[in-house]
TIGU-626067 format. One record per residue (C-alpha): residue number from 1; x, y, z; residue in three letters. Coordinates in nm, 4 decimals, m for minus. Example, Ala and Ser with C-alpha at 12.3 -4.5 7.8 and 13.67 -1.06 7.14 Angstrom:
<rs>
R    i         x         y         z   aa
R    1    1.2300   m0.4500    0.7800  ala
R    2    1.3670   m0.1060    0.7140  ser
</rs>
This chain:
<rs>
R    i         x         y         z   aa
R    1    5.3472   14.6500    7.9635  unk
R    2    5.2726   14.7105    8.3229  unk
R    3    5.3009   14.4250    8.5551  unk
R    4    5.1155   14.3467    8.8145  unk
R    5    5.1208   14.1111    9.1263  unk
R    6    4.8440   14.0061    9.1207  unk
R    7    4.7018   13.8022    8.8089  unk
R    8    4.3491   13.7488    8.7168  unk
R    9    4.3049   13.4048    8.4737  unk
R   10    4.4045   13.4389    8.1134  unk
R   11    4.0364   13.3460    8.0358  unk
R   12    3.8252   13.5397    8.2190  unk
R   13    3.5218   13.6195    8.1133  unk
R   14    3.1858   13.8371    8.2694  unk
R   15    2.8524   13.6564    8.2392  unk
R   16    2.4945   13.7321    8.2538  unk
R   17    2.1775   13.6893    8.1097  unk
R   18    2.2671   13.4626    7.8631  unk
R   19    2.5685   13.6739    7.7520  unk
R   20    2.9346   13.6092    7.7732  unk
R   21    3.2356   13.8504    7.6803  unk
R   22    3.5509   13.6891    7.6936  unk
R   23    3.8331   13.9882    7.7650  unk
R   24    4.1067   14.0602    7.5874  unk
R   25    4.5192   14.0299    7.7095  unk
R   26    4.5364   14.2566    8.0440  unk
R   27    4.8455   14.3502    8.2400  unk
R   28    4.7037   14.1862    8.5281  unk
R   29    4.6695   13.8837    8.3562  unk
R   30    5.0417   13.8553    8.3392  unk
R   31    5.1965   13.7577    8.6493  unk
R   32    5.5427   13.9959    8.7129  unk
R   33    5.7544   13.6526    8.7856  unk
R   34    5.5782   13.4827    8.4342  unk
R   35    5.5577   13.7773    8.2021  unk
R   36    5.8910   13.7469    8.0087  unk
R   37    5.9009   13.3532    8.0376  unk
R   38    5.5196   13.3509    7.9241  unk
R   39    5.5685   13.5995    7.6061  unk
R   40    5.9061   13.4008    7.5065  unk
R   41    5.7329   13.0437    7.5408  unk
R   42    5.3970   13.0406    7.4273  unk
R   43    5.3916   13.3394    7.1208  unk
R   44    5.0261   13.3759    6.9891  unk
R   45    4.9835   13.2689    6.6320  unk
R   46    4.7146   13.3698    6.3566  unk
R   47    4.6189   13.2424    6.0415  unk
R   48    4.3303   13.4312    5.8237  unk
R   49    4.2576   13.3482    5.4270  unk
R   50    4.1057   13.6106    5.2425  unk
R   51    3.9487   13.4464    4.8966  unk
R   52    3.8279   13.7017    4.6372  unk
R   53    3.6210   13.5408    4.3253  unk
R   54    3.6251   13.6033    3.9618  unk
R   55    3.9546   13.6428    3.8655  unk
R   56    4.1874   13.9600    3.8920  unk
R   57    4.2333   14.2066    3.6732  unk
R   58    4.6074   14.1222    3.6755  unk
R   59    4.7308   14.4720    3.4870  unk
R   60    4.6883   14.6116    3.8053  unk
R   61    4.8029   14.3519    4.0681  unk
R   62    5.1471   14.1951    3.9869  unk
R   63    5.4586   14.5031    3.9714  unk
R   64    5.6380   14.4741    3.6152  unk
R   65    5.9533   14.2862    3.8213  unk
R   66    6.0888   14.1626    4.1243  unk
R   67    6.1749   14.4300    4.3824  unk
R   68    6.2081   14.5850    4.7029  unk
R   69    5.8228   14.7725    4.7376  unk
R   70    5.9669   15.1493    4.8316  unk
R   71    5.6589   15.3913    4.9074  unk
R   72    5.4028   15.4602    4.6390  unk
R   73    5.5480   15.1445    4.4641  unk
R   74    5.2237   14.8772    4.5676  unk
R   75    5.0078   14.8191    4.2608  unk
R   76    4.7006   14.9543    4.2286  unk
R   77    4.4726   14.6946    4.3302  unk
R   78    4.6942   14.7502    4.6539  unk
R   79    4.7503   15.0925    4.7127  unk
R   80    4.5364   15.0820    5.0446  unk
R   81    4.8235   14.9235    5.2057  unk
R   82    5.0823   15.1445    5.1090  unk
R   83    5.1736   15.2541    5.4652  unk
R   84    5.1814   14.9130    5.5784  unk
R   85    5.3830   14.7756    5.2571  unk
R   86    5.6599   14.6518    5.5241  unk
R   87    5.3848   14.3744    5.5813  unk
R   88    5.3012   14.2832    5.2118  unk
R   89    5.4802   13.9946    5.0829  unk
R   90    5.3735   13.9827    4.7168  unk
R   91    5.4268   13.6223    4.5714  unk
R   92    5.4311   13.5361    4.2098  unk
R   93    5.4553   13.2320    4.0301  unk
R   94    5.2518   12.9771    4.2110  unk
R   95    4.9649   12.7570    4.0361  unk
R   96    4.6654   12.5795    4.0951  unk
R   97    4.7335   12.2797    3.8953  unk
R   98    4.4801   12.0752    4.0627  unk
R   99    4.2159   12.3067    3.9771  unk
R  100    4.2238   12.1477    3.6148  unk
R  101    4.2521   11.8056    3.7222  unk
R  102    3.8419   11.8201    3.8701  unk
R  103    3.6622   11.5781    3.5941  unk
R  104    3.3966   11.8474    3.5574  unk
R  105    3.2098   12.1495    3.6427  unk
R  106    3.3031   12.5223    3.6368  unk
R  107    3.6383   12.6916    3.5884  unk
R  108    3.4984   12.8945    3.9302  unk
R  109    3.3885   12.6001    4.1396  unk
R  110    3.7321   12.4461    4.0828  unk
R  111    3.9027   12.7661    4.1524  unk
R  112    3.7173   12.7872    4.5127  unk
R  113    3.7192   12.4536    4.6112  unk
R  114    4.0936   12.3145    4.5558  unk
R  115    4.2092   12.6756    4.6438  unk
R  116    4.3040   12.5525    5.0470  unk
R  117    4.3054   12.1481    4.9377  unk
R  118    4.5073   12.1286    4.7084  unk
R  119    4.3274   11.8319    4.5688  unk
R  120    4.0477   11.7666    4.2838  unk
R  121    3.7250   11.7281    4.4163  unk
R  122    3.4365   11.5305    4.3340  unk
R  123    3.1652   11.6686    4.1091  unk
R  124    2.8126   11.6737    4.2284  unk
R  125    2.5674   11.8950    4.2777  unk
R  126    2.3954   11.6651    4.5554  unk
R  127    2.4701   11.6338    4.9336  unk
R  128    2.7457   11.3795    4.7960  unk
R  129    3.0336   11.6218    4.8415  unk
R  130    3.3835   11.5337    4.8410  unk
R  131    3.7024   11.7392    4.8524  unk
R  132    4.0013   11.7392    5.1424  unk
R  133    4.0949   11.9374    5.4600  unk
R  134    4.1654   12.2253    5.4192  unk
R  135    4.5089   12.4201    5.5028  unk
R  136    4.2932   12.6375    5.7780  unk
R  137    4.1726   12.3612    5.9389  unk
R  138    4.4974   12.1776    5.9821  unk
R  139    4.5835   12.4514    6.1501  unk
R  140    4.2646   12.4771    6.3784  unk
R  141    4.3183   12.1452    6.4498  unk
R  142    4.6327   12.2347    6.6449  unk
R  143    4.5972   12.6187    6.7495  unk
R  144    4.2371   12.5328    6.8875  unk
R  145    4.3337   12.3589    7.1750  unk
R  146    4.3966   12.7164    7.2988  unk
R  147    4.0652   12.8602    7.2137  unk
R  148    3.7255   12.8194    7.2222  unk
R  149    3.6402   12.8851    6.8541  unk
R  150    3.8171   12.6195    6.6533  unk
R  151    3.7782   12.8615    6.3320  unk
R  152    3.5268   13.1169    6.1741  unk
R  153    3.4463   13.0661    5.8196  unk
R  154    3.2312   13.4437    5.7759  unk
R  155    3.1756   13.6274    5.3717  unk
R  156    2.9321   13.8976    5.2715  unk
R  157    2.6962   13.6521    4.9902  unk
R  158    2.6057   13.3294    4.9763  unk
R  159    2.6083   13.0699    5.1878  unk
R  160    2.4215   12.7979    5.0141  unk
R  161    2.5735   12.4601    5.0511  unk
R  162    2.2612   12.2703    4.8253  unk
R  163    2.2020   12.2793    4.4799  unk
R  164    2.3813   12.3195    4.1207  unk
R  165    2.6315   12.7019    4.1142  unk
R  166    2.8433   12.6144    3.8522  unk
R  167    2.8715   12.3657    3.5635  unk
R  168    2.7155   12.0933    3.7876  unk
R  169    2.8837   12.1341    4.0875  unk
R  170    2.7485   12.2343    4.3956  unk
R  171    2.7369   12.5041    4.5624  unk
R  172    2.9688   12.3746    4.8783  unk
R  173    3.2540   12.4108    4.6087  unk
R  174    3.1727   12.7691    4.5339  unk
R  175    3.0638   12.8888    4.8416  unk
R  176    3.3058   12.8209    5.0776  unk
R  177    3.6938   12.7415    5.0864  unk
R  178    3.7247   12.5890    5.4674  unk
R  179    3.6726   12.1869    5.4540  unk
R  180    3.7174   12.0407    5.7974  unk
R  181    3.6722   11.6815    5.6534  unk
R  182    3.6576   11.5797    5.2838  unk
R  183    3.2738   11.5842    5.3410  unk
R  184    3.2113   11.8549    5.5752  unk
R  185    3.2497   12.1958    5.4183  unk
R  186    3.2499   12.4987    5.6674  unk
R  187    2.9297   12.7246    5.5272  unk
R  188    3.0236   13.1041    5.5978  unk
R  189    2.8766   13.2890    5.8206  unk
R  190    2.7268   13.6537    5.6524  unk
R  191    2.4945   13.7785    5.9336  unk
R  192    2.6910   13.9742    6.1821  unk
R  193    2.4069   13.9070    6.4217  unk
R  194    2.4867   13.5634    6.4242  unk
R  195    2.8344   13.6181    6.4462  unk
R  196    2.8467   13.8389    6.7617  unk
R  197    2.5976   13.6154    6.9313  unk
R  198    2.8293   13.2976    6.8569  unk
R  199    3.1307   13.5104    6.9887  unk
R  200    2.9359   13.6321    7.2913  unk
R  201    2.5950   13.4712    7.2974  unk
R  202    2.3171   13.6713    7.3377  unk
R  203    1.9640   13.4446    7.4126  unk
R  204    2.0661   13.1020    7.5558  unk
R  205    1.8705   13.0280    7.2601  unk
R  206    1.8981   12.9106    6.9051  unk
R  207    1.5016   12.9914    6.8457  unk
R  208    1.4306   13.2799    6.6156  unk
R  209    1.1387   13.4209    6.8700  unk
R  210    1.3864   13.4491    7.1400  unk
R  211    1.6520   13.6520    6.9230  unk
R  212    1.3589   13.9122    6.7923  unk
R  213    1.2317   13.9255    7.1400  unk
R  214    1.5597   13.9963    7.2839  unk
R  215    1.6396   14.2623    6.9905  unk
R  216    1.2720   14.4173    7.0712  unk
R  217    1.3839   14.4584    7.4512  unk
R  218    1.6569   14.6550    7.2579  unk
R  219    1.8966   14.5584    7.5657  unk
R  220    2.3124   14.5851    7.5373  unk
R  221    2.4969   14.2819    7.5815  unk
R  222    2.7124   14.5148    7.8038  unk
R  223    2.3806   14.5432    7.9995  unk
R  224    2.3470   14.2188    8.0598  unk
R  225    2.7332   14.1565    8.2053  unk
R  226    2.6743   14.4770    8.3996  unk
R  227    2.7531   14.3595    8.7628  unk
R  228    3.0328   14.1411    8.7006  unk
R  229    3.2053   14.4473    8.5014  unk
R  230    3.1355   14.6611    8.7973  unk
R  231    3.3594   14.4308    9.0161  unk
R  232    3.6011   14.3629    8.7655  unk
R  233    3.6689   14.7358    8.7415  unk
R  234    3.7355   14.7797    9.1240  unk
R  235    4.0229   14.4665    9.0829  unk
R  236    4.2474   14.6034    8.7855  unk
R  237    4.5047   14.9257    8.7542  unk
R  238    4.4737   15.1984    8.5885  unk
R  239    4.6240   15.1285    8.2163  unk
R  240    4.4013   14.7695    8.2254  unk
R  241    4.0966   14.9846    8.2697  unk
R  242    4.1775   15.1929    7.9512  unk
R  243    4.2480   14.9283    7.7592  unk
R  244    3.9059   14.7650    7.8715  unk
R  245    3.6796   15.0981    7.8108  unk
R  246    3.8285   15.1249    7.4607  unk
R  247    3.7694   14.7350    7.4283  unk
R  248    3.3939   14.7702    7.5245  unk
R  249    3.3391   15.0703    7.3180  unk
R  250    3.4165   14.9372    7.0204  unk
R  251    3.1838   14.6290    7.1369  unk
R  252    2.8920   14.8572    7.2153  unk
R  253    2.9611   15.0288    6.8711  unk
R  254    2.9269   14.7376    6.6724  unk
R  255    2.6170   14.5624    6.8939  unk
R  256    2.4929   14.9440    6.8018  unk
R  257    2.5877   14.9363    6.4019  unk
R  258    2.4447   14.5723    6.3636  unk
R  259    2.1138   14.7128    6.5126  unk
R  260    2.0898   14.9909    6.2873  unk
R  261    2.1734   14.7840    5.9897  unk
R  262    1.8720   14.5385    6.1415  unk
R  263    1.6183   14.8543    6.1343  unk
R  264    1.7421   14.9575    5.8071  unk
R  265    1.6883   14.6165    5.6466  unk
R  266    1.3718   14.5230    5.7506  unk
R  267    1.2346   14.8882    5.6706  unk
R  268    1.4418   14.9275    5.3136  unk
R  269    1.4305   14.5306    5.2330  unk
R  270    1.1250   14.3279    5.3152  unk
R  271    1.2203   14.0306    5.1513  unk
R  272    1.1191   13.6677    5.3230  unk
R  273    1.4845   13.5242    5.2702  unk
R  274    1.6686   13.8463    5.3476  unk
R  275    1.8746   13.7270    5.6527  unk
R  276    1.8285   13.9596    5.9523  unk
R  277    2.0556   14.1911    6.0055  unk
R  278    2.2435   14.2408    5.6583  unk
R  279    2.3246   14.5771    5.5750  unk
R  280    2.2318   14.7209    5.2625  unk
R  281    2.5686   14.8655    5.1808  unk
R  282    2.8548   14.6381    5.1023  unk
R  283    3.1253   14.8520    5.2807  unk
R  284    2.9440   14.9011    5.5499  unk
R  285    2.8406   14.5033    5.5731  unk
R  286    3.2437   14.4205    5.5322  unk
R  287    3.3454   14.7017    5.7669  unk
R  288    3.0961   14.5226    6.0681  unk
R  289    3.2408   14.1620    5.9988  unk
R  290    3.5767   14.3005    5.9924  unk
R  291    3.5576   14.4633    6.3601  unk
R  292    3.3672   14.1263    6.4860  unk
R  293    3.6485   13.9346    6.3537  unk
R  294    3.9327   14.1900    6.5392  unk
R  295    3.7199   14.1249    6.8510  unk
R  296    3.7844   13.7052    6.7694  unk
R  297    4.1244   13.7790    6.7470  unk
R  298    4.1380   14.0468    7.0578  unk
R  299    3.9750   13.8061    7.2558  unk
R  300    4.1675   13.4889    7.1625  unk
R  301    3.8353   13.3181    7.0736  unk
R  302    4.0132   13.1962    6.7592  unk
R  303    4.3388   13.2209    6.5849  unk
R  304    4.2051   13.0967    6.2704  unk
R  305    3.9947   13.2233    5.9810  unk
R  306    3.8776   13.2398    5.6064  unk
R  307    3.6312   13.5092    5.4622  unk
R  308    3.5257   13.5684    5.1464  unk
R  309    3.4700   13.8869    5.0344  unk
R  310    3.2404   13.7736    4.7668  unk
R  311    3.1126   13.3942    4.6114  unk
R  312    3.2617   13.2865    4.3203  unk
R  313    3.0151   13.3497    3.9825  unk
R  314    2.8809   13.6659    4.2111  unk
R  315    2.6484   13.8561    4.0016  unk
R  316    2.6673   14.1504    4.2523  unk
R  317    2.7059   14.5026    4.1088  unk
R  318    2.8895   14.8279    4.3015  unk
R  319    2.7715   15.1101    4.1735  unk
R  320    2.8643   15.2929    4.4633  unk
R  321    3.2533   15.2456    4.2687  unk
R  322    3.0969   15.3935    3.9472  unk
R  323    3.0676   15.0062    3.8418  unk
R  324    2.6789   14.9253    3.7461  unk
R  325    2.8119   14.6089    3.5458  unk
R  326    2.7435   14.2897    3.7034  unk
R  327    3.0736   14.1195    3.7969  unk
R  328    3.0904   13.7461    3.6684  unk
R  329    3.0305   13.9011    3.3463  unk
R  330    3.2585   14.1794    3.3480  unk
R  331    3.5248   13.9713    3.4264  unk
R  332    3.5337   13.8203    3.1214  unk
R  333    3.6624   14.1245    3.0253  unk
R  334    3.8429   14.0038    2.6858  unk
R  335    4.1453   14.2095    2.6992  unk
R  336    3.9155   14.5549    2.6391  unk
R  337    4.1005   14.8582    2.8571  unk
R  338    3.7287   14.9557    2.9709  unk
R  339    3.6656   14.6417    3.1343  unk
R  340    3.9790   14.5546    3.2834  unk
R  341    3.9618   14.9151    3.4387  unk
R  342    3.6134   14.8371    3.5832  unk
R  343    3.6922   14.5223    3.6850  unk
R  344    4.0032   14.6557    3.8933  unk
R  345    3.7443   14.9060    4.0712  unk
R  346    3.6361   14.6199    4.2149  unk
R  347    3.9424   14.3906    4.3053  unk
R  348    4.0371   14.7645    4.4532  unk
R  349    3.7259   14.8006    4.6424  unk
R  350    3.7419   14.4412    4.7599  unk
R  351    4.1611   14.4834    4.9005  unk
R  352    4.0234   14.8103    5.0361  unk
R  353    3.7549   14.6542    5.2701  unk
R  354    4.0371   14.4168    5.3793  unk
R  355    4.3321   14.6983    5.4745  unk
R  356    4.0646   14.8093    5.6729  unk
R  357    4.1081   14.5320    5.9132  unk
R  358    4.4693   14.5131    5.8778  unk
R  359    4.5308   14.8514    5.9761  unk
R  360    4.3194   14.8105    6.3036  unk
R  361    4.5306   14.4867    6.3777  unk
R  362    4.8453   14.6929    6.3074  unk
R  363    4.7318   14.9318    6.5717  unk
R  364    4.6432   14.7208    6.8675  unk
R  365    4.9500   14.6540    7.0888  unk
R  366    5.0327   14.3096    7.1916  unk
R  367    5.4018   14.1945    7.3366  unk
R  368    5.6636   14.3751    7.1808  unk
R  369    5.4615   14.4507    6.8634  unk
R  370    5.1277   14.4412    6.7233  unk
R  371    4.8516   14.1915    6.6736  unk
R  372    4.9332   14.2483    6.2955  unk
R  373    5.2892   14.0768    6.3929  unk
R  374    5.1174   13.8232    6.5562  unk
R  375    4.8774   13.7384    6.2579  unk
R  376    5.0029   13.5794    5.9131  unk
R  377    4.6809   13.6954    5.6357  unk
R  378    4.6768   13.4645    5.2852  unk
R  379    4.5078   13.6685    5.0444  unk
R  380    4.4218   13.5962    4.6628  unk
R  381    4.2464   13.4061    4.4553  unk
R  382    4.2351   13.0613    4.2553  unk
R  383    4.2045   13.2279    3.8927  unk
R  384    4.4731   13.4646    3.7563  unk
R  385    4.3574   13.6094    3.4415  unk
R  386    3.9316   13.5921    3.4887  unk
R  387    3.8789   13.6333    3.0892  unk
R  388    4.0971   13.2629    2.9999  unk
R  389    4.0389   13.1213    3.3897  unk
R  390    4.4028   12.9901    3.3462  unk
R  391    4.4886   12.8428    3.7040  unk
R  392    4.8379   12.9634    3.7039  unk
R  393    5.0462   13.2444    3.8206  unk
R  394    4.7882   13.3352    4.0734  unk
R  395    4.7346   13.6616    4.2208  unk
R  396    4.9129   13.5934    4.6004  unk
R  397    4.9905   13.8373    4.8656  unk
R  398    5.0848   13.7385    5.2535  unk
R  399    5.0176   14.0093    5.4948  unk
R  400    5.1989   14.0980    5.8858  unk
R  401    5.3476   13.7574    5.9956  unk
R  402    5.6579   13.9190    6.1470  unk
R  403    5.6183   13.6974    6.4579  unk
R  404    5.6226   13.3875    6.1880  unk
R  405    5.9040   13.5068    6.0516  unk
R  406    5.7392   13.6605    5.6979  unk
R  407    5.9692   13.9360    5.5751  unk
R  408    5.7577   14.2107    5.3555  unk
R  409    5.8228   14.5062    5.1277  unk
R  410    5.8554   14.2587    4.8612  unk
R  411    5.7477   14.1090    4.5841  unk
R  412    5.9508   13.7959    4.4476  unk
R  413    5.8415   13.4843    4.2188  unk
R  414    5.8726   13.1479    4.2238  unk
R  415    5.9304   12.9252    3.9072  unk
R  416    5.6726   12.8114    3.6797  unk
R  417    5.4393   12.5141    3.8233  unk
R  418    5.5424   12.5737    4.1637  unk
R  419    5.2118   12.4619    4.3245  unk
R  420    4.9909   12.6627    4.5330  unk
R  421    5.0231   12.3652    4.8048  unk
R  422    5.3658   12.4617    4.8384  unk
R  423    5.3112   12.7763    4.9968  unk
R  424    5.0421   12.5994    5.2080  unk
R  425    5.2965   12.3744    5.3766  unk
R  426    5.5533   12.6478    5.4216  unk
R  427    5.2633   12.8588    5.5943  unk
R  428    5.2388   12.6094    5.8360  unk
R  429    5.5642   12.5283    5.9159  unk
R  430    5.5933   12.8925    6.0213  unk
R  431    5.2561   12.8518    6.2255  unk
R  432    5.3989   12.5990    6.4448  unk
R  433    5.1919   12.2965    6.2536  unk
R  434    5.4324   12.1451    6.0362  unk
R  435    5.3394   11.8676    5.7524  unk
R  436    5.5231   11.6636    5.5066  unk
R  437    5.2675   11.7542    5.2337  unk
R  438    4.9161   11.8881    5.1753  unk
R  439    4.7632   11.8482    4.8475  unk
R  440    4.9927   11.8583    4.5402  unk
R  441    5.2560   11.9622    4.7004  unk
R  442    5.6164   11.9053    4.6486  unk
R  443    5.8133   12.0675    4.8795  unk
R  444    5.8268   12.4042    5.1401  unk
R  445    5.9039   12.7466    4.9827  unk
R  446    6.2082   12.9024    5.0455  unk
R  447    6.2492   13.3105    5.0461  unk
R  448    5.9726   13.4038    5.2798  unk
R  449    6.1271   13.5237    5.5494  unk
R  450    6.3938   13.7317    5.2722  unk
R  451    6.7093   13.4430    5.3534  unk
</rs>
């Protein structure tokens, strides 16, 4: 890091026109006298959940034993990780207990909604909702006093809060997994358009006319900042101005891929509901959520977030995989080779679409390491086997977390019945946010960090 004596604020941003871009760390935001004290005191931490639905195709996610995870040694469903299996902490052995305790409903709206609570819910399928807070927002509740975003709750389907998704229950319970009160579920957020513009703003206006009008003037955010950037540039050395063009790039590249994925769907897709500015393509859909929510994180807008990379009972097809079946039913694959193949294309596509982000975190620099080390990633599921729905022995991996303490390369188990909650505590104990209990649980989880 190059130091600098003189320090601009650690939250400056460049306004205009209705647009705001917070910056990301700069050298000359460290003070030379503060730099060492600053990095040793205050340590950035991240927390991210990422829920997949259905089931697993578990053949192809746990290793046959406990081990050390050499090279080449990741399961299948993980194999897009392999060069960052130093950061994989596989965990086996922990169960959802509380998912079979909801007097009620679906095997999949239980499986989403205790996943972060730890705690039955109530059935309904009215506006009547009620659950628990979730782990992620325990943690906002603390870590957002440093941002401005308390959390983002984003996914690629679905983000229906109303009506009756599974076995009676509604839709909060299969739509989302972020509660921020037992009665307020977090809806996700699947239109990158509305994303970037609640990350940077865009209008000054929540009305629809204003956003097509400002897409129609076809104008760049980076436009509209374009004389506070100017004198910006003229304050800050050399290396901060490399790290800002490559920072803006890949901001004017995604305000660029969100437009085209606009044109596309309104030309391609002229349906009433279709949300503006939802790609067509599912990797290219994830790939544009994934960059807005590095740019979150790069910023220091927020240190927290869930995302689901699909709703629980999705329907949705890849063919684009070679898998035309329809993936709710599919998963109840019933023990038939075939299936449990097909079904794995898309668990693989899904942990695919999520290394993406992690290798871009694990190659952007920040202190001593990168932001990877600096961000602890939950990722799994609330059913293990999707053809029984059995809550147990879920399909768990941590990811980066070295900053926290995490120690990867490993997969290790836990004894039967150790609850899913357990794991939740420990997780924030290692974020800085410790509890005596969440949910069901009965104690922190020891191994972790590999002591």
């Amino acid at each position: 890091m190059f130091i600098t004596k003189m320090s601009l604020p650690r939250r400056t941003v460049l306004r205009g026109l209705g647009a705001t871009i917070a910056l990301p760390l700069l050298d000359g935001m460290v003070p030379a006298l503060t730099a060492v004290s600053r990095t040793a005191a205050a340590p950035i931490r991240r927390f991210g959940v990422f829920y997949v639905p259905n089931g697993m195709s578990m053949p192809y996610w746990f290793p046959k034993q406990e081990q050390k995870l050499e090279a080449g040694q990741l399961p299948p469903t993980l194999q897009s990780l392999d060069k960052h299996r130093e950061k994989v902490l596989l965990i086996g052995g922990l169960d959802d207990e509380p998912a079979n305790l909801v007097k009620g409903g679906g095997d999949h709206a239980r499986s989403a909604g205790t996943f972060l609570t730890g705690v039955p819910f109530k059935i309904t399928n009215g506006a009547d909702v009620y659950n628990a807070v979730s782990v992620d927002q325990v943690a906002a509740r603390e870590l957002s006093k440093e941002t401005q975003i308390a959390s983002l709750e984003l996914g690629i389907e679905s983000n229906a809060m109303v009506g009756n998704c599974d076995g009676g229950a509604s839709c909060a319970y299969t739509n989302t997994i972020a509660w921020r009160t037992p009665t307020t579920p977090l809806p996700i957020e699947n239109d990158p358009r509305a994303v970037f513009e609640q990350l940077f703003g865009t209008t000054g206006s929540t009305d629809p006319e204003a956003r097509r009008a400002r897409m129609r003037r076809d104008r760049s955010i980076l436009d509209a900042v374009g004389d506070e950037l100017k004198g910006l540039v003229s304050l800050i050395g050399p290396g901060d101005k490399v790290k800002l063009d490559e920072y803006l790039d890949s901001l004017r590249d995604i305000e660029r891929r969100i437009t085209m994925a606009e044109e596309q769907s309104a030309r391609e897709l002229p349906v009433v509901d279709q949300p503006v500015g939802m790609p067509n393509d599912y990797a290219e859909h994830a790939m544009i959520m994934m960059d807005l929510l590095a740019l979150a994180y790069q910023t220091d807008l927020t240190r927290i977030s869930t995302f689901m990379l699909a709703r629980e009972v999705s329907g949705r097809a890849y063919p684009e995989i070679g898998v035309p079946d329809s993936h709710h039913p599919l998963s109840h694959h019933q023990d038939e080779p075939a299936k449990l193949e097909r079904l794995h294309k898309i668990n693989e596509y899904h942990f695919r679409q999520f290394a993406y982000l992690v290798d871009k975190l694990a190659n952007l620099p920040e202190g001593d390491g990168s932001m990877l080390d600096s961000t602890l990633f939950l990722y799994g599921t609330g059913i293990s086997d999707s053809n029984t729905h059995f809550h147990d022995d879920l399909p768990i991996a941590l990811v980066g977390g070295k900053a926290a303490g995490i120690k990867g390369g490993r997969y290790i188990r836990f004894p039967q019945d150790t609850p899913l909650s357990n794991l939740h505590v420990t997780i924030l104990e290692k974020l800085g946010v410790p509890v005596e209990s969440l949910g069901d649980s009965t104690g922190k989880l020891k191994g972790l960090t590999g002591v």
